[in-house]
N, C-alpha and C positions, 0 to 999 in steps of 0.2 A: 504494500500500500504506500503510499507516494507521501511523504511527512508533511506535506503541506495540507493534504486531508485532517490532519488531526489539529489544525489552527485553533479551531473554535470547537474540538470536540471533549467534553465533559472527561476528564481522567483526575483520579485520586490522587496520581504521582504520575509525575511527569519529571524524567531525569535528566540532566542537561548534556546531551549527545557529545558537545564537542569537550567531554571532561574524561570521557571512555576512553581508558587502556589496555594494553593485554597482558592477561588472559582478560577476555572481555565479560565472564561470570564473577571473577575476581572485582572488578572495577565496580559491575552494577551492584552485587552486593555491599563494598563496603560505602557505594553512595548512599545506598537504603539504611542502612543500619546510620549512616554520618544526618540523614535527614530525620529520622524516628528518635534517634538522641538528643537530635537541635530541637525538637517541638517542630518542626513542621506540617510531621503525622500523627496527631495523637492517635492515645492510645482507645483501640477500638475502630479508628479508621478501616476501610473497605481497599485495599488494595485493588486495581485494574486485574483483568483477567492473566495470565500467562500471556496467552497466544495474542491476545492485543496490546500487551506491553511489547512483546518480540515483533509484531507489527511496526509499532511506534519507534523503536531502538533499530529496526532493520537486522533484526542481529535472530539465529536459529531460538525455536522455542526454546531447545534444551540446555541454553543457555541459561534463561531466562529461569528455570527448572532447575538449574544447578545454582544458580544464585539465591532464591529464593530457598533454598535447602542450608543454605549454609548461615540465613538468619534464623531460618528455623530451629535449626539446632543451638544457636545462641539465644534462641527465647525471643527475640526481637517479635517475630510471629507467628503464627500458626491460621493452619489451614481446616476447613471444615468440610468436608464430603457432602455436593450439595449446593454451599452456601458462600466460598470463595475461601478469600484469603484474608486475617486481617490483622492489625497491630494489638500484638499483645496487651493486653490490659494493667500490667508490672511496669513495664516500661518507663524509666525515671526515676523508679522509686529505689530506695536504698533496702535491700534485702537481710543486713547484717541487724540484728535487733540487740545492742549492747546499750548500755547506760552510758551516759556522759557527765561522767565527776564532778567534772570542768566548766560547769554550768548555776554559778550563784542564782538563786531564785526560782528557778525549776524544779516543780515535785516529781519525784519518777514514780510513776503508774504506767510505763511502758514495758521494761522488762521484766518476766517474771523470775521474783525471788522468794525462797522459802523466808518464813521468821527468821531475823539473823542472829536475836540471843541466844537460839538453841545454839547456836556456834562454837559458843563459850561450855556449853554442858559438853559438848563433845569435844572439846578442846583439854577437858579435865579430866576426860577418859583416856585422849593420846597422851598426856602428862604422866599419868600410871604407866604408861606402855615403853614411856620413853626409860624411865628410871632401870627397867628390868634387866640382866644381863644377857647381853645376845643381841642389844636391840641394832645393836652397829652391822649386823648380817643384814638384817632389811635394806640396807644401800647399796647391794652389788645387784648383781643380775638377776633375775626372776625367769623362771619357766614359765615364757607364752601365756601357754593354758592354765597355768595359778596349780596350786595340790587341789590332792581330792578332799580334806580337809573345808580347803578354804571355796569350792565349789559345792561342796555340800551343804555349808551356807548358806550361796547363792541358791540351791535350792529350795531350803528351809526359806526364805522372803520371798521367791517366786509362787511357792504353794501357796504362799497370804493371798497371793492375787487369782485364786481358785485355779492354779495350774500346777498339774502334777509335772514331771520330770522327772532325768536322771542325769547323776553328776558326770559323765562320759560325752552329755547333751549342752554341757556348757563351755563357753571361749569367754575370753573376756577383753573388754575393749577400754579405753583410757574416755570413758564417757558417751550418753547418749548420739552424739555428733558426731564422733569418733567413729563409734559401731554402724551408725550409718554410711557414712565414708566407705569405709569398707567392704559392707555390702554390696555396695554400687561398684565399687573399684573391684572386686573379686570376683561380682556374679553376673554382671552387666557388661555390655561395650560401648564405644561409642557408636550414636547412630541407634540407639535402642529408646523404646520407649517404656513410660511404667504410670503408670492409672494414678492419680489420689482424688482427692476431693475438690471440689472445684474453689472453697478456700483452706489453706493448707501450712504447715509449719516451714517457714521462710528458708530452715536448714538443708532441709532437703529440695529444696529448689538451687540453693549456691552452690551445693552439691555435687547434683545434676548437671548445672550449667557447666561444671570446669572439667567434667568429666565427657563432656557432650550426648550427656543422656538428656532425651524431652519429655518431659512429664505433660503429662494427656489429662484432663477435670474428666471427671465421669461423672453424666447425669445425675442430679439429687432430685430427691421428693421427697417431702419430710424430713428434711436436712441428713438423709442419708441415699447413698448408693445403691440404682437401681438396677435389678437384676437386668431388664433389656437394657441399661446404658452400660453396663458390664460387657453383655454381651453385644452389645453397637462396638465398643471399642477394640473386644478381645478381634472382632471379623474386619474392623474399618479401619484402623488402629493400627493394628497386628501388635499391643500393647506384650511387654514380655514379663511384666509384675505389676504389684500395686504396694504402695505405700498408704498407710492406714494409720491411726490415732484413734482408736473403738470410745478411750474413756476419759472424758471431760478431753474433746477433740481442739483442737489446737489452731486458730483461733473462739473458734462458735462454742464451745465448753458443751458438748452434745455427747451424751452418750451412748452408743449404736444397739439397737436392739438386738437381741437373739435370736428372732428371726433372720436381722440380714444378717450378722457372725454368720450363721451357717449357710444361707443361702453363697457368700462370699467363698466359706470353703467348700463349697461343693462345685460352685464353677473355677475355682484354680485348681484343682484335680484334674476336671473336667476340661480345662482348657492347657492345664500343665504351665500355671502363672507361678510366680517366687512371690508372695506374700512379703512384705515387712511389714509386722504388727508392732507401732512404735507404744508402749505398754509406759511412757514415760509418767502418767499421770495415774495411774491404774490402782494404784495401790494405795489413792486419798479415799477411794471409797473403802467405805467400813465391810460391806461383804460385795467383793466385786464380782461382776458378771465373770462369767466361762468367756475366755480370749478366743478371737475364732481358731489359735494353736490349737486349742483342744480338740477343732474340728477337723482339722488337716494338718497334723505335725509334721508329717512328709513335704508340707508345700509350704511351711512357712516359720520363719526365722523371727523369733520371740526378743525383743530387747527391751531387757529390765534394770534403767537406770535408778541409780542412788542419790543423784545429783539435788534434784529436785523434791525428794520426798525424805531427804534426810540431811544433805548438808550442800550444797553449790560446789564446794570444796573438794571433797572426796568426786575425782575425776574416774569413775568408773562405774561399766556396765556391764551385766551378764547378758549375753547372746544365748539364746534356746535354740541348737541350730542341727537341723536334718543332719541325717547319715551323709545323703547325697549333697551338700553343701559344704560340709565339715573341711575338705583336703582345700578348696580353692580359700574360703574364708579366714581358714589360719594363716595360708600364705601370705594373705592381702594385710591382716594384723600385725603379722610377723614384718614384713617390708614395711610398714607406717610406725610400728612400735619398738620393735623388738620383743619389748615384753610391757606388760604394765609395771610401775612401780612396787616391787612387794610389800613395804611398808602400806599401800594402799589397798591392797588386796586383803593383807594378814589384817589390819586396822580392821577394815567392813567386815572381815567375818568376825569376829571377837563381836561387835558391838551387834550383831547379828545374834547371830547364836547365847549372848548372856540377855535379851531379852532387852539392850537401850534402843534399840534400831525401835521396835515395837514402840516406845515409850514416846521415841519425838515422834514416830508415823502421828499418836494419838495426838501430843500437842500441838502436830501442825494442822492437825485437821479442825481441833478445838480451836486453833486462832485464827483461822478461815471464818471460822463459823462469827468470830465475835468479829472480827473487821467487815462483815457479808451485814451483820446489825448493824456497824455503823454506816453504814451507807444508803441504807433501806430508806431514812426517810426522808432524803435528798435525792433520791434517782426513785424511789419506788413506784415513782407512777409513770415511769417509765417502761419501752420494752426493753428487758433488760434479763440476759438467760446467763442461766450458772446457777448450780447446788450448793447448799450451803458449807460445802466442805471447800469446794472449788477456789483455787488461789488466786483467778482472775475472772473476770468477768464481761458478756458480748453485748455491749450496749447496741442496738439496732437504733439508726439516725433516720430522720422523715428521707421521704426520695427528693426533696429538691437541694438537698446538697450532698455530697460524698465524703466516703472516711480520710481523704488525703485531703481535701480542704478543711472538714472538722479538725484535724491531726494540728493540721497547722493554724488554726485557731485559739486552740486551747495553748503549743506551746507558746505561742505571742502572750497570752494570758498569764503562763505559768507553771502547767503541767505539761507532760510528756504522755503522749499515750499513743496506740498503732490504729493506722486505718485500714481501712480491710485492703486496699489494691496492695500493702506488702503483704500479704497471705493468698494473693490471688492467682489463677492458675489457667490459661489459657488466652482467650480471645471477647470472652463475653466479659461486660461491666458487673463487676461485683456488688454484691449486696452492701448496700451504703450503711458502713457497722463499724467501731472502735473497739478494741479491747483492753479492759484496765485489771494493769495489773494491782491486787485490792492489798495484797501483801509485802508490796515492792517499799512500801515509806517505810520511815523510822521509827513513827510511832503514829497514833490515833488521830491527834491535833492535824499534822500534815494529810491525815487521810482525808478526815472533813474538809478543811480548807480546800482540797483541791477535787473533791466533789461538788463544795458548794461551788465552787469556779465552773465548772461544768455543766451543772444543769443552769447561771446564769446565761452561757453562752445558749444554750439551747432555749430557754427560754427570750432570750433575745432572737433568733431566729425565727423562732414562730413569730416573734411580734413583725419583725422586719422582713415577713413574708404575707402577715394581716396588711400591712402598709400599702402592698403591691398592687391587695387586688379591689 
């Protein structure tokens, strides 16, 4: 077609012909990815077809197919069988979800942290461990896979979370992030694809990206995973796992029924998927659900961090990991680790096994429950989802604004807190939603305060949307 046809014809992106070098997939790609970074394309935009960009460029379609492949895999955007192609919905946003110290005047309600005086109890426990003779062996080398000793441990807190096992079925990882890392790097390639939710824990998206695995949203109804969009993705897809968060889900605090648990293992069976059921949160519930592991231990890989429901601190996690997984997965821990630290391994089981692990489980979940009251009567007439054990909390925001503008509202204000497009997972606009983290302050006083900051912003919006009409 003769480029002068396309003068006055309607295209999403239009690339500037005379900026094309070669390799000429090389060039168009990183023009795309140079215009979706600058804001030219937001996110959500409808890309032109293929065959009518390769029109416009004069250049073979599979070109145009190979460039578009190589943002794809950088997340830039993704494609829909069907419906085109379009810009990612993440796109801009900062993926890394850490605190900022460095910041006079800002409450942190973004990151999630357990209570941090329990820190100090179990800081009094490593003080006894420290005194004992022997303790200077803990700082050489560690085997890999920890003794059977200190995996039997790991078993004994895995079974808290209604999962049975055996200590032959555990590896251990230098934390929940860690043991994902690995998974991905050991059982995956690049170029592969793996299922999670269509909003999802930002880790396994930075993940993915560096490893050039694309993570796929699979249909929700009822804020969980539906059998036919399982099976949309496993045939359209060619999806090769899923990554999951069953309890108090990562951001929406959702936790997955029994129904789908099993519906979920019976089509990775069925379809022969690698499961990663991230179990990071599992264990605030006081009698937790059957993990879909219980449903398919052949298809899926268990990881049960300590981080989170016992200290920040202690950087490790038990992997619950198939027969058929076991040789590639050590490898992958082994090259990233060498070994975990023994000190941290020997540590967790000790406070494991004499029953303190059990003791803060309870008081983080009791001081869940008292920061989840104070908040109640500054946001409760709000939609606002999370159990009272739950460490953070999914504020749902009206549809005329979104959670990366709320985000950046409140910090102007004062508070830190995450909007949903860093949790978000494909090509659709996500659910306009914040998440706070309710256990992240220092104390009570900073919690209120930066509540009541909160619902004035929102209450200001509704008014300055009464205004409008």
């Amino acid at each position: 077609m003769p480029f002068n046809s396309f003068d006055n014809y309607p295209m999403s992106w239009k690339p500037d012909m005379n900026h094309l070098t070669a390799p000429l997939y090389v060039s168009i790609a990183e023009m795309l990815e140079k215009d979706i970074k600058e804001g030219l394309l937001s996110p959500g935009t409808k890309l032109p077809p293929q065959r009518e960009l390769a029109d416009f460029l004069d250049v073979n379609l599979s070109t145009i197919s190979k460039a578009f492949k190589i943002c794809e895999q950088k997340g830039l955007i993704g494609a829909t069988v069907g419906r085109g192609t379009f810009v990612s919905s993440d796109v801009g946003v900062n993926k890394m979800l850490l605190p900022n110290h460095n910041l006079p005047g800002v409450i942190e309600l973004g990151s999630i942290f357990p209570e941090h005086t329990l820190n100090n109890e179990i800081a009094s426990h490593m003080k006894k461990m420290v005194l004992e003779p022997g303790f200077g062996d803990l700082f050489g080398y560690g085997h890999p896979e920890g003794s059977i000793w200190q995996k039997e441990a790991a078993v004994k807190l895995i079974g808290k979370a209604n999962f049975e096992t055996e200590p032959q079925q555990i590896l251990l990882a230098s934390g929940g992030q860690n043991a994902i890392m690995a998974i991905l790097a050991g059982l995956f390639k690049p170029g592969d694809k793996i299922g999670t939710d269509p909003l999802t824990y930002p880790g396994i998206k930075t993940a993915a990206s560096m490893l050039g695995i694309q993570l796929v949203a699979i249909h929700h109804a009822n804020n969980e995973i539906t059998q036919e969009g399982l099976l949309y993705a496993c045939k359209n897809e060619n999806i090769k796992g899923l990554y999951l968060i069953p309890d108090f889900h990562n951001p929406t605090t959702h936790t997955m029924s029994a129904e789908t648990r099993r519906m979920i293992a019976e089509v990775a069976v069925k379809e022969d998927l690698i499961v990663i059921e991230d179990a990071i949160h599992s264990l605030l519930h006081e009698n937790p659900p059957a993990p879909i592991a219980a449903f398919a231990p052949e298809k899926v890989l268990y990881v049960c961090s300590v981080s989170k429901v016992i200290s920040p601190g202690l950087r490790l996690a038990y992997i619950v990991t198939p027969e058929a997984f076991k040789k590639k997965l050590s490898a992958a821990l082994y090259n990233m680790n060498i070994s975990v630290p023994p000190m941290m391994t020997e540590f967790s089981a000790r406070i494991i096994n004499n029953g303190i692990a059990d003791t803060i489980l309870d008081k983080r979940r009791a001081y869940s429950r008292e920061r989840n009251e104070v908040i109640k009567p500054y946001l409760g007439d709000y939609e606002m989802l999370g159990a009272p054990e739950s460490s953070f909390r999914w504020l749902i925001l009206p549809d005329y604004t979104t959670g990366k503008d709320f985000e950046l509202r409140a910090y102007q204000a004062g508070v830190q807190v995450y909007g949903s497009e860093r949790f978000a997972v494909g090509t659709a606009m996500p659910q306009s939603g914040v998440r706070l983290a309710i256990t992240a302050t220092e104390n009570t006083k900073q919690l209120r305060e930066a509540v009541k900051i909160i619902r004035a912003l929102l209450e200001n919006e509704a008014d300055d949307r009464l205004s409008l009409i």
